[in-house]
C-alpha positions in Angstrom: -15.0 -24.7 233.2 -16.2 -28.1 232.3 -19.9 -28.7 231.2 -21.3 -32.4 231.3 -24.6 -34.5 230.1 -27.8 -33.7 232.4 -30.2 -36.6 231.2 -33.9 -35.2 232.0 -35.4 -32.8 234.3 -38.9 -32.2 235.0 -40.8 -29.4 237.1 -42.1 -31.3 239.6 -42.9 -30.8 243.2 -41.5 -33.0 245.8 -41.6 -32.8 249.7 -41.2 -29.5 251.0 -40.9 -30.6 254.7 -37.4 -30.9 255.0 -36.3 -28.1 252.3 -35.1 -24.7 252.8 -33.0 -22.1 251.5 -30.8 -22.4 254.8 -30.9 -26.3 254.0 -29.6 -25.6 250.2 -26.4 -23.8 251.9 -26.0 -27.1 254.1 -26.5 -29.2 250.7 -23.9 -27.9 249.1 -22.3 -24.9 250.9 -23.0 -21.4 251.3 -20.0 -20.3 248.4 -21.9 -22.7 245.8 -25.0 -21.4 246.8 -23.8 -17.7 246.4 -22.4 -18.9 243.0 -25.4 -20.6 242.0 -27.9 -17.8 242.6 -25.7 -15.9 240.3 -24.9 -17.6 237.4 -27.4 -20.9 237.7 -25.0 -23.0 237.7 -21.4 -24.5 239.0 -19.1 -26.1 237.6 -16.0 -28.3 238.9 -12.7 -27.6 237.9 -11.5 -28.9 234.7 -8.5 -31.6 236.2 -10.4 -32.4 239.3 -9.3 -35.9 240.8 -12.4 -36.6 242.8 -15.7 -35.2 243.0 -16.0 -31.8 244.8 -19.3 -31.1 244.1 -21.8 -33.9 246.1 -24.6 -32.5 247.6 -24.4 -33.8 251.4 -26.8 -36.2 250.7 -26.5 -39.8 252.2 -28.3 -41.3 249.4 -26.6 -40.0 246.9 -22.7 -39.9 248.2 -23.5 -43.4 248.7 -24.3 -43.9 245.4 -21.6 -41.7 243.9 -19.2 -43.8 246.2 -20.4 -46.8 244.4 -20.1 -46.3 241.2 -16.4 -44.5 241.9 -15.4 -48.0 243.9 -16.5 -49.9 240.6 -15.1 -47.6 237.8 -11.9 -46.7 239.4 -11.9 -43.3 237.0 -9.2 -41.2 236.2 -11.4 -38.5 234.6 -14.1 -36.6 236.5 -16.7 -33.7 235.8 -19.3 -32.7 237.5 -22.2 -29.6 237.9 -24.9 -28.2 240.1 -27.4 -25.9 238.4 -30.9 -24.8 240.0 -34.5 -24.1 238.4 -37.6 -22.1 239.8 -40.4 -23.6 241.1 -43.2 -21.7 239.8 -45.3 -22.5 242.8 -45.2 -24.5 245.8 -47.4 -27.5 247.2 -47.3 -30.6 248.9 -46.0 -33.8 247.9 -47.8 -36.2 245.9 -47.4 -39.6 244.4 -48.4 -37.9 241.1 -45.6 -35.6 241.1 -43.1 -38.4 241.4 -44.3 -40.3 239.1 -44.5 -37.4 236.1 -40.9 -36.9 236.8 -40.3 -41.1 236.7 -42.3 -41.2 233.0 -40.5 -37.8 231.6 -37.0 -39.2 232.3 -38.0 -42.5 230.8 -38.4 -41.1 227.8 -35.7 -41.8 225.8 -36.9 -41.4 221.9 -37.7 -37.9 222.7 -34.0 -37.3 222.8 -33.5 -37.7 219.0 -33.6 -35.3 216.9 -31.9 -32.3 219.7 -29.7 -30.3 218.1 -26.3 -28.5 220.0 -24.0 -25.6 218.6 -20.7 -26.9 217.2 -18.0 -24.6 218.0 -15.5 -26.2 215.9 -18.2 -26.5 212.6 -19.8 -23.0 213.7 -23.4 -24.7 213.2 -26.3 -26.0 214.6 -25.7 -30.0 214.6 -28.3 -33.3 215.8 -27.0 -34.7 218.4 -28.2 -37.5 218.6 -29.3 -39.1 215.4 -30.8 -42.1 216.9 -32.4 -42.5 220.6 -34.4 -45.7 221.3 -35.2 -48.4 224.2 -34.4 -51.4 223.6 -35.5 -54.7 225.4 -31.7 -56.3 226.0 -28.0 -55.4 225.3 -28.2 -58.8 223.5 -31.0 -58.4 221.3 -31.3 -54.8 221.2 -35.0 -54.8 220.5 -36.7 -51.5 219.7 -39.9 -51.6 222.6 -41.8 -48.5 223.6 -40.4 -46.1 226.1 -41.5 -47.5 229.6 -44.0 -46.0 231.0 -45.7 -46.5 234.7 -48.6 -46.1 236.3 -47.3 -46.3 239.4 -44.5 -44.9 241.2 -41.5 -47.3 241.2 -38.1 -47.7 243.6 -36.0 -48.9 241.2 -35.9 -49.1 237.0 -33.9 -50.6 235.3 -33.4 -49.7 231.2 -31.6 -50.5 228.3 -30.7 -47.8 225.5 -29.6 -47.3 221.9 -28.2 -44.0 221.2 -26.5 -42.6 218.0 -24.8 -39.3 218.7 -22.2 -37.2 216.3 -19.2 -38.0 218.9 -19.1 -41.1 219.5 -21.6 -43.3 217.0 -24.0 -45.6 218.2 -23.8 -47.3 221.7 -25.3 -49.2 223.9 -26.3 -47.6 227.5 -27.7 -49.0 230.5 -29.9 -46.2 233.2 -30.6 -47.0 236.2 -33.5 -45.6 238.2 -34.2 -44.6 242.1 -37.0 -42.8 243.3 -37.7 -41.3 247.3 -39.7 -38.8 248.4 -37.3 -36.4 247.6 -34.7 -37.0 245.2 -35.0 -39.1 242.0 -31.0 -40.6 240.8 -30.3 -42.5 238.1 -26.9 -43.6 236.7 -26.0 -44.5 233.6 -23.5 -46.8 232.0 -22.0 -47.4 228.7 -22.2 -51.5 227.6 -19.9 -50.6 224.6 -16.8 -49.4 223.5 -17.2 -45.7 222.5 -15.5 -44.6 219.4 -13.9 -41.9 217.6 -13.9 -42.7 214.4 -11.5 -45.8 214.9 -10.0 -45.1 217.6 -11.6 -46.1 221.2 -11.9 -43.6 223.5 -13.8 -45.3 226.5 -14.4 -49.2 226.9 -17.3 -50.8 227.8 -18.7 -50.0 231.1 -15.6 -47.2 231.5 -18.2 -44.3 231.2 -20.5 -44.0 233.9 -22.8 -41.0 234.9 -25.1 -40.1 238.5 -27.5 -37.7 237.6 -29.4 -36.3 241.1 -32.4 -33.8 241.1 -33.4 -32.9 244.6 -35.9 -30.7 245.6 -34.8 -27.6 247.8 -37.9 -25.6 248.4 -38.5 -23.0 246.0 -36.1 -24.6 243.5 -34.9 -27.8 242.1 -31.6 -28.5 242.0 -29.6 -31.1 239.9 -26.5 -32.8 240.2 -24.7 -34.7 237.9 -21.4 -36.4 237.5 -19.7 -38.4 234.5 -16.8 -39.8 235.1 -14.3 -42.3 233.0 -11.3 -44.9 233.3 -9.6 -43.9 229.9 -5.5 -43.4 229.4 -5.6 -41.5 226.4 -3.6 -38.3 224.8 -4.6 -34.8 225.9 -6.5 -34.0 222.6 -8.6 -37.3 222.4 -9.1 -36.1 226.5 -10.4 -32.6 225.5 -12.8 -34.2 222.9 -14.7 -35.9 225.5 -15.1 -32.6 227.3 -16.4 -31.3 224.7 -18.7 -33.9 224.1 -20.1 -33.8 227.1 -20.2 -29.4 226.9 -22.3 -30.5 223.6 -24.6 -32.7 225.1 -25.0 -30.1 228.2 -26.0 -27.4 225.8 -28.3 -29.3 223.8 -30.4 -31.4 226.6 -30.6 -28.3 229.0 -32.4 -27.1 226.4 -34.7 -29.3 225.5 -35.3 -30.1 229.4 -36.2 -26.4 229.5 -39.1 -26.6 226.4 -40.0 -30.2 227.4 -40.9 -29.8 230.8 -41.1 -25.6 231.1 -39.0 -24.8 233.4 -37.4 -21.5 234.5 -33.8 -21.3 234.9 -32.9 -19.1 238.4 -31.0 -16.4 236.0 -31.6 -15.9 232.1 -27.6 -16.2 231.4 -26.4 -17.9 227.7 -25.2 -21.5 227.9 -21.2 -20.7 227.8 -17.8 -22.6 228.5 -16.7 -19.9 231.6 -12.9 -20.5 230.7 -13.8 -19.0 227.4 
């Protein structure tokens, strides 16, 4: 089944008040659950034409509803996957805001390496992963960085990666107690070699970790407005397979997390 980008995780501990494990079957169902706890992870169907996978969340289906209302796609994939805690405790503004700073950091994405099927190799991924101070400008600044728990962020990115060259991406950042979302959205037309797969702002992404007790679990969604052939079609899915394989990870080293079951990161239709 499909694989797609999940941007940065951290272990972090959020509020346990209103988490259990009979709360992670209402989240996203008890079949998902029972699939989860198997393989850590799920994975929607590869020609699915809406999203079947959104936790039942009211923050973030409205969010997902939003971004579907201004993209209009035609191409969707999406994935649930759980980590161990390794120990519970209360909330804390601390927690929060190490998770904030650790997906703000966007130059530690370059260098990551994935496995190329197709060349049989270990290959970068991205070559280039900056933050930039405008789309106009494009600016190298530092990664931002705060001392202080924030609602909303707003960021600006300059990625090079194997697929699709370098673009420009915009993230978007909200924090609550409980979940921290960000989307993200390309400001550029994305490439292979000449040929454009995605226009500007026709790639957008929701990526969701919630905390559900004793684990954390992540959603995340890419979805696209493209008409293109089937092959160009199944290069972006494996584009986003690549970039699944190579920033789960680095989330995993980064930020030492446990996955729920030691399985290999593999395509399931293959």
């Amino acid at each position: 089944m499909s694989r797609i980008i999940i941007i940065n995780i951290c272990l972090f501990l959020f509020s346990s008040s209103v988490f259990s494990s009979d709360f992670l079957k209402q989240l996203i169902g008890e079949e998902n659950v029972k699939e989860i706890l198997t393989y850590g992870s799920v994975y929607s169907n590869d020609k699915i034409e809406a999203p079947q996978l959104i936790p039942n969340l009211t923050f973030v289906k409205d969010i997902v509803d939003e971004q579907i209302s201004l993209l209009n796609p035609n191409l969707f994939v999406e994935c649930l996957t759980i980590y161990k805690k390794e120990k519970k405790s209360s909330s804390s503004e601390r927690d929060r805001l190490a998770l904030l700073n650790t997906t703000l950091n966007v130059s530690s994405l370059q260098g990551i390496e994935y496995y190329s099927k197709t060349k049989g190799k270990m290959r970068v991924l991205y070559e280039e992963s900056v933050t930039i101070n405008n789309p106009k400008e494009q600016k190298t600044i530092k990664d931002k960085f705060f001392n202080d728990v924030q609602d909303s962020v707003t960021v600006y990115a300059k990625q090079k990666d194997s697929s699709f060259g370098s673009n420009i991406y915009m993230y978007k950042y909200y924090s609550t107690p409980d979940i921290l979302l960000f989307t993200q959205e390309n400001l550029t037309n994305m490439k292979y070699g000449f040929v454009t797969l995605i226009g500007e702002s026709n790639l957008r992404s929701v990526v969701s970790i919630i905390d559900a007790k004793d684990h954390i679990l992540i959603y995340v969604l890419s979805m696209a407005k493209a008409s293109v052939p089937s092959w160009i079609e199944k290069r972006v899915r494996e584009s986003f397979i690549n970039r699944a394989d190579a920033l789960i990870k680095w989330f995993e080293k980064k930020n030492n997390l446990t996955t729920f079951v030691n399985l290999p990161i593999e395509d399931k239709n293959n």
